[in-house]
N, C-alpha and C positions, 0 to 999 in steps of 0.2 A: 390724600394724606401725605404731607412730605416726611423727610426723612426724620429730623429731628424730632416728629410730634409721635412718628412709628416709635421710635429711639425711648420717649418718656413711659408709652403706652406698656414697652416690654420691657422696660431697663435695660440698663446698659449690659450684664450676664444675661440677658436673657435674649439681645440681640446679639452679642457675641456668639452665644451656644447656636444663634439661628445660621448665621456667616460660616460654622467648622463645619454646619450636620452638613449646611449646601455645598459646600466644598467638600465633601467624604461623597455626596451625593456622585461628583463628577470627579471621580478620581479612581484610577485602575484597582483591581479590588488582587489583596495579594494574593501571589499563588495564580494568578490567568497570565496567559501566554499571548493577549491579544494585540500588546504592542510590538511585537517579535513577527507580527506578520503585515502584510505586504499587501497595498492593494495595486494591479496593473488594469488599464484598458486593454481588452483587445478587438481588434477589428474583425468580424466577418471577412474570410479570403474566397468566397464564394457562395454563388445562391443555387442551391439542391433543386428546387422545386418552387413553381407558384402556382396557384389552383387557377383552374380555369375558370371561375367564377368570381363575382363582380368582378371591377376594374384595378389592374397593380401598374401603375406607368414609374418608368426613372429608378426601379428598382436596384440598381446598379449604384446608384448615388452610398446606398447605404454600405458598399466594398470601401468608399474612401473613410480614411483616417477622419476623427471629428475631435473638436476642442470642447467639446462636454456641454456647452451655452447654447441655449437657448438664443434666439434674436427675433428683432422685428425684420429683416429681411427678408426671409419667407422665400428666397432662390432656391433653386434647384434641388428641391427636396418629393421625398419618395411619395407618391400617392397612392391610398388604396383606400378606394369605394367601393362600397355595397352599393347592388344595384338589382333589379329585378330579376335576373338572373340568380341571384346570391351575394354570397359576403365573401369576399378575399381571405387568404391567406399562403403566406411564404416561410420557406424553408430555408435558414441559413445555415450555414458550416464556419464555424473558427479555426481549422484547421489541426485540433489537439486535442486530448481529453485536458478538463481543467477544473478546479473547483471556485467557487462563488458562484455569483447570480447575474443580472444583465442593469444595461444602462439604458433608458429611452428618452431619447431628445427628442419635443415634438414640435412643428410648427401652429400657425395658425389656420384658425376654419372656423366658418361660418357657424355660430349661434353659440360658440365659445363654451360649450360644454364638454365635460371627459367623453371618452368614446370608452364602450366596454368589449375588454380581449379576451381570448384565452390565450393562454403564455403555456408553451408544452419544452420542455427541456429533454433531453435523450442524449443517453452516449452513443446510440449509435441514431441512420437515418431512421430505420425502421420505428424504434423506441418514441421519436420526438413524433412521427405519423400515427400512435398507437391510442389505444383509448382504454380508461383504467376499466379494466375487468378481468374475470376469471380465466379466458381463453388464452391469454396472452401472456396473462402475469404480471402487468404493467401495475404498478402500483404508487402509491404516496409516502410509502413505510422508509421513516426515519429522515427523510427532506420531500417538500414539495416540491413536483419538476411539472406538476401541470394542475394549475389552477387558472380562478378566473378573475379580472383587474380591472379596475379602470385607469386611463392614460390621462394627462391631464392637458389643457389646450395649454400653448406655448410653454413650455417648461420640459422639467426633466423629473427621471422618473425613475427609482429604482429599487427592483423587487428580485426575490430565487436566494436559493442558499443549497447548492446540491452540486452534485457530480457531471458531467456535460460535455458534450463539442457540437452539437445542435441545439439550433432554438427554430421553433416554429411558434408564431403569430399569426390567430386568425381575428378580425371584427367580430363581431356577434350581434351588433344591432343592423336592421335595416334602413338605408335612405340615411348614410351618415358618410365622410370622409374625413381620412385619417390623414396625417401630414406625417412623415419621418423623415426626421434632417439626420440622425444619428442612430443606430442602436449597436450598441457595443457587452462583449462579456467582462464581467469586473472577477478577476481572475486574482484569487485571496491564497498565499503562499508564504512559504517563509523567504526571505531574501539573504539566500547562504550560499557562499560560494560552492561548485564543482570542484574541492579540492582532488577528487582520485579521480582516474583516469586508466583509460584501456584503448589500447587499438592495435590490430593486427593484420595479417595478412589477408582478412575474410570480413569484408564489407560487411555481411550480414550479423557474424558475429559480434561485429565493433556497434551494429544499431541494439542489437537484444542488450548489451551491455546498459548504455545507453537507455533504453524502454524503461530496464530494472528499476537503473537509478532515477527516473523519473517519474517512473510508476510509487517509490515509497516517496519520493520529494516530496507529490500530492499529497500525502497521506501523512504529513508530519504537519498535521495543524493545532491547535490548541493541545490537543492532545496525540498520541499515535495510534490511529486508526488503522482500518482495515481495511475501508470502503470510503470513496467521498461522496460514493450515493447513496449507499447501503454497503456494511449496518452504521458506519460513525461511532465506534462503540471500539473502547480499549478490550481487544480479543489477544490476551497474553500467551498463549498458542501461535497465532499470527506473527506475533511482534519477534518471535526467534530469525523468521529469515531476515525480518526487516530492516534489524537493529544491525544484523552482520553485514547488511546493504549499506544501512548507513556508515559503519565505520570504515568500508570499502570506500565511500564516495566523499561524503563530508566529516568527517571524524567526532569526536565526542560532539554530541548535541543533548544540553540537557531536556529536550523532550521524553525521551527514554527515560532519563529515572523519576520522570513526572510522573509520565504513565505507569512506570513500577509501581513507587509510591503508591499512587489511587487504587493500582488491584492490590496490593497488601492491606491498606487500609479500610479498604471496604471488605474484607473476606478475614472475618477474623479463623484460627485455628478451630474447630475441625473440618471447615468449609473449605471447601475446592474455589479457587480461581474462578471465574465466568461458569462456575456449577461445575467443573469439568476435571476429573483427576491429572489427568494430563499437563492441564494447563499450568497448575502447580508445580508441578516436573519443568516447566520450560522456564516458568519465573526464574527456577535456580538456575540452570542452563544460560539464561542471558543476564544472572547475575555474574556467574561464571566467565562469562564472554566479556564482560564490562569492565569488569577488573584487573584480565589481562591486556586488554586493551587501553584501560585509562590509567591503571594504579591505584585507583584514589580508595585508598585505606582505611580513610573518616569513612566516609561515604558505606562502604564497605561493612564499618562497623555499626552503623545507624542498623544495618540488616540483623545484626547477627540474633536477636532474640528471637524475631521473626524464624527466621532460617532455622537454628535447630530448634522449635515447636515444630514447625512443616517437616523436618527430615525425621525426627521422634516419629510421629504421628504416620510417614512414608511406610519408617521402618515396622509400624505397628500394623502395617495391610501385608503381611507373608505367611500364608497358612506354612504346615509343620515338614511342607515335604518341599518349599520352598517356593513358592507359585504365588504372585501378586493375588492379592483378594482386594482390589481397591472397590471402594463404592463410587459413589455420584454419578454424572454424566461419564460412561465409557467410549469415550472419542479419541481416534485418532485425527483422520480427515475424514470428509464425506464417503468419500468413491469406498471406502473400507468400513463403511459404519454398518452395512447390511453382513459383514463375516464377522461374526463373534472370534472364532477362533484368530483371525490375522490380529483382530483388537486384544485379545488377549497376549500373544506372541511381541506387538508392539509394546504393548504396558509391561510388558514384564522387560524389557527391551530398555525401553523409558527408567523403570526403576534403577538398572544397573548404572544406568549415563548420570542421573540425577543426585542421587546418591550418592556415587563418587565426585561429584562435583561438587557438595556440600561439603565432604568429606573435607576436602582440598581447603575449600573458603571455610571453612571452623577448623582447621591445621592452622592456616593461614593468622586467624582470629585467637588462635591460644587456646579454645575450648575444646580440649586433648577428650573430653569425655564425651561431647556430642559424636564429637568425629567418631570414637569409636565404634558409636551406636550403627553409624551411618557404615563403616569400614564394614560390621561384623553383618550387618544385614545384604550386604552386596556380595559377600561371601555365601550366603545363603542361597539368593537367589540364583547364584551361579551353578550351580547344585540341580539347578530345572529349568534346564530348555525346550520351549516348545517347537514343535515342526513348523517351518517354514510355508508348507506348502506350493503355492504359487503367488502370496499376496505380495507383489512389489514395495508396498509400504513394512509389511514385517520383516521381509530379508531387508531392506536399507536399516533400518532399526537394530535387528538383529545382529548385522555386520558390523555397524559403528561402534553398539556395545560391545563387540568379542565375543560374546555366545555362539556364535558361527562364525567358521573362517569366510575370508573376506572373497575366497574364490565362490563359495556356495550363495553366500549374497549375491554377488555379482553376474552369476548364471543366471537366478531369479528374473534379475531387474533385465537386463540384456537383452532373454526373450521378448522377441517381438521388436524390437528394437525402443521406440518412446510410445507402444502401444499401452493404456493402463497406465500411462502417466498421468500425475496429478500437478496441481502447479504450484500445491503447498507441498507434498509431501515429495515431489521431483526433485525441493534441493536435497532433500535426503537420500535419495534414490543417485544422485550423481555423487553425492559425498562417496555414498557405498562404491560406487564405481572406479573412483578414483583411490579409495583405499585397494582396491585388487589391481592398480595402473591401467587401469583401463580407457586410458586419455582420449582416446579417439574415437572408441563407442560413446563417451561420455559427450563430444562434441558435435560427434553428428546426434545424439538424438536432442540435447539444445539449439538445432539448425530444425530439426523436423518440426518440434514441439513447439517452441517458443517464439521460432521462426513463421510458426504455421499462423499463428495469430495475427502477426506482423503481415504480413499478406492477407491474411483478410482484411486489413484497414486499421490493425493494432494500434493506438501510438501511447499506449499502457497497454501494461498485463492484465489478466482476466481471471476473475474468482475460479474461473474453471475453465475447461477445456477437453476437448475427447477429440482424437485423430480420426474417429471413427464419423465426426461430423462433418468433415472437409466434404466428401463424394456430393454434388449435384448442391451444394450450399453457395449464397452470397455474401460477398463482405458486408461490412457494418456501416459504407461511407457512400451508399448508394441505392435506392428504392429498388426493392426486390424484384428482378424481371420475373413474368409469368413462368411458372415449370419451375421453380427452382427453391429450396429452402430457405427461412430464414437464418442466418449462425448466431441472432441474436433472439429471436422470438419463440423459434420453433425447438430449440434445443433447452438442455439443462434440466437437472432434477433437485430431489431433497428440499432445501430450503430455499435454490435460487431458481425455479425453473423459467423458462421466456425471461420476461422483459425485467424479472424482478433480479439477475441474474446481473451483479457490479461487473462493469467490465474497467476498472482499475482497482485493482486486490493488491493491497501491501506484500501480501502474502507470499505472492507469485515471483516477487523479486531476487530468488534464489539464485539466477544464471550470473547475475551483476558480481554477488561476493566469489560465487565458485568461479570462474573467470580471475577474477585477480588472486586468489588464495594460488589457484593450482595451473593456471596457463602463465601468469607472472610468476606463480612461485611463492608467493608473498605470505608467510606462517608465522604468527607472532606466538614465540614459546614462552616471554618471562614478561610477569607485570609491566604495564605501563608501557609497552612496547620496547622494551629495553632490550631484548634478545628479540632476532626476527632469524627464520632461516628463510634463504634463498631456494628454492629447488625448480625451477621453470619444468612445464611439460606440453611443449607445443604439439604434441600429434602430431595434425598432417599440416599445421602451418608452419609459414619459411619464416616468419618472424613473429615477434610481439613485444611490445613496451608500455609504458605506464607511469601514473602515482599512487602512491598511498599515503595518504596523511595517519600521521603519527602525532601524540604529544607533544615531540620533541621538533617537529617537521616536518617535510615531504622529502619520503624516501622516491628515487626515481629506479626503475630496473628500465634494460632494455635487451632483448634476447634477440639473437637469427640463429637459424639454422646451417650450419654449411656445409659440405658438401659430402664430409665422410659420415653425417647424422650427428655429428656431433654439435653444442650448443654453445653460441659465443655469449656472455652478458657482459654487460657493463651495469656497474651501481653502483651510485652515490644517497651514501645515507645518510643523514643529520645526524650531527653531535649529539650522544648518550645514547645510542642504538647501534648496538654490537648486530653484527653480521657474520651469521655461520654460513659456509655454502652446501648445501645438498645435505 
């Protein structure tokens, strides 16, 4: 049929209408974020492992660089044969956690049929060698990292959508051979610059910095996640560290109020966040945070109906003698979910911070009678403090709110030094630390904790962590010698235990902001970054410098120590950013 007899068939409106739907058909849908992202090849920088079964020759071919193309030349490419022995398969390393899926260039073979693989993806080695079951934890939950495919002969080939710095490839049929000219990870990101910046006198400290901000980079895709292997789920709990990471490193990105948006949107009034009372508390928290970080006052305002419903409804959970009664999911973090009383001590904790943070933003917004609501209930609750006990997470809480002085926090958390740290509730627990000046317990336990993972083969943060796992464990970047534990398989409880257990947690990116807030110094007190104080607190370091992007610019600090202890700086701040010192 040609065009013009289509053209009579449907009329002219009625070919029209057919031209807009196909065109709406392939045109970004509003509200997604998917042209705002990035795709990179990257190469395999080394091969872990190859099975001793069937034949793998030239496997080395697949470390060089490749041009994505298929060809008839058929040179120097990888081979692996099944052969009577068995079926091949190898183990690559891209040398980073990353998120997307993989590329497979294939060459030509004999009888020009697909070959069928199993494709296993892992963050760490142990994970990509694992098989999904119960012992281990290994799972498929929220992206596939191991299924099974077929390759196509001469072409290219591309599947995965997960979390990753290993790929393993096995054949699976018999009396077949497999040709690889290429296989590459398609590493899907946002492409924004590193505008903030840190470094100091402590190698080690300059890379955890570093990790931070690359640990939440991952994690700012479509949405702001939590996991890029698990869960991929806006956890507005999560998004407190993340969002201060980000304004530490790349400055306003509107992913953040995307992800706002979508949890207000779906969680109408008297529903909790992600189920979770808390998490509600943190919404306003990193409304709090965005505000004085951006300004933006529209933006701001869009909340306000929102906001006082949630702070009403806050102030509506304080029994008579002043004591949170919240319902839903009673969560703080994990490590703390099994002590009722520390989650109670937290949430009442929460209330005070939240609450007065609403307070603030409906001041802010004119609504002189929400605010009051919010003012007269954080009066309340001040009226009943719970015991601290020993839980690290409730004295950081505790102290932040003022319900305890910041020495008694700071004792709590102290003990033991980063024993009972967590790597979500850690930035809280170093916030508290640094309210009592405690700069230097504060720095060594981000060298032991934070550090500790980075030596195990880190190169992100990890949904978890326990110092209690180092003794007789192996890293993540190397098949576990006999005698020894796994830190990726054999560890972990609650929700992630073994292999289901993200080893890049937005979460965990707490040491990146607290680093530039309180070893730069860097405190934004008045909207939009208009007001910043200065106050450096090097510890035991001789130096430290940096940026911070701001609205208005990038502020630069640079600090040394000299020799009577006292602290030299230099800083230059961009036009409309007043600068107070200390």
């Amino acid at each position: 049929m040609n065009i013009d007899h289509f053209i009579n068939r449907v009329g002219r409106s009625g070919f029209i209408c057919l031209l807009i739907t196909m065109g709406l058909q392939g045109r970004a849908q509003p509200g997604r974020a998917d042209d705002q992202l990035t795709r990179k090849l990257i190469t395999p920088v080394r091969i872990v492992w190859k099975s001793d079964q069937g034949k793998i020759a030239n496997a080395e071919r697949l470390l060089q660089p490749g041009n994505g193309q298929a060809d008839l030349g058929n040179r120097n490419l990888c081979v692996m044969q099944s052969t009577r022995e068995g079926n091949p398969g190898i183990l690559l390393d891209f040398g980073k956690e990353l998120h997307g899926g993989i590329q497979v260039v294939t060459g030509l073979w004999k009888g020009n049929q697909p070959v069928r693989v199993r494709i296993r993806l892992g963050e760490s080695v142990s994970e990509a060698m694992s098989e999904i079951d119960t012992v281990k934890g290994a799972t498929n939950d929220h992206a596939m990292r191991d299924f099974e495919t077929k390759l196509p002969w001469l072409g290219r080939f591309e599947t995965g959508n997960s979390g990753f710095r290993f790929l393993r490839i096995d054949v699976l049929d018999g009396d077949v051979t497999l040709l690889l000219k290429e296989v590459s990870a398609i590493s899907i990101y946002r492409d924004i610059p590193y505008l903030g910046s840190f470094r100091c006198s402590d190698t080690l400290l300059n890379k955890i910095w570093q990790t931070g901000a690359y640990t939440v980079h991952q994690n700012m895709q479509e949405f702001l996640w939590d996991g890029i292997k698990r869960d991929r789920l806006v956890w507005v709990g999560d998004m407190h560290p993340e969002v201060a990471a980000i304004h530490a490193v790349f400055g306003h990105n509107g992913v953040v109020n995307k992800s706002l948006d979508l949890s207000r949107d779906i969680t109408p009034i008297p529903g909790w966040m992600n189920g979770i009372s808390a998490y509600s508390m943190w919404w306003i928290l990193i409304q709090r945070d965005l505000y004085l970080y951006q300004g933006d006052k529209v933006y701001l305002a869009a909340q306000k109906t929102y906001l006082a419903k949630l702070a009403a409804h806050l102030a509506g959970k304080i029994d008579a003698n002043g004591a949170e009664i919240l319902d839903g999911n009673r969560f703080l973090d994990w490590p703390s979910s099994e002590d009722p009383k520390a989650v109670h001590a937290g949430l009442q904790a929460l209330m005070v911070l939240s609450l007065s943070a609403a307070a603030e933003l409906l001041t802010t917004l004119e609504d002189q009678a929400a605010a009051r609501i919010c003012t007269e209930a954080v009066t309340r609750l001040k009226k009943n403090v719970p015991p601290v006990n020993d839980s690290k997470q409730a004295a950081a809480l505790l102290s932040l709110s003022g319900l305890i002085p910041a020495g008694e926090g700071d004792r709590v958390i102290s003990a033991g030094g980063a024993a009972n740290f967590s790597t979500f509730y850690g930035y809280y627990m170093l916030q508290a630390m640094a309210k009592k000046g405690n700069y230097t317990g504060a720095l060594q336990n981000i060298r032991e904790y934070w550090g500790g993972m980075i030596k195990l083969g880190a190169t992100s943060f990890w949904e978890d962590f326990n110092l209690a796992w180092i003794p007789g464990a192996a890293g993540i970047d190397a098949p576990v010698p006999a005698g020894m534990k796994d830190i990726h398989g054999d560890f972990g409880a609650w929700c992630y235990k073994g292999f289901r257990h993200s080893l890049c947690h937005g979460w965990a990116s707490g040491p990146t902001p607290w680093l530039t807030e309180h070893v730069l110094g860097i405190k934004v007190i008045a909207a939009g970054c208009s007001v910043i104080r200065i106050e450096p607190h090097l510890g035991d370091l001789a130096f430290a410098e940096g940026f911070f992007p701001t609205p208005h610019g990038l502020l630069k600090v640079k600090h040394r120590k000299l020799g009577n202890g006292k602290i030299e700086s230099v800083i230059r701040a961009p036009k409309g950013v007043k600068i107070i010192r200390g």
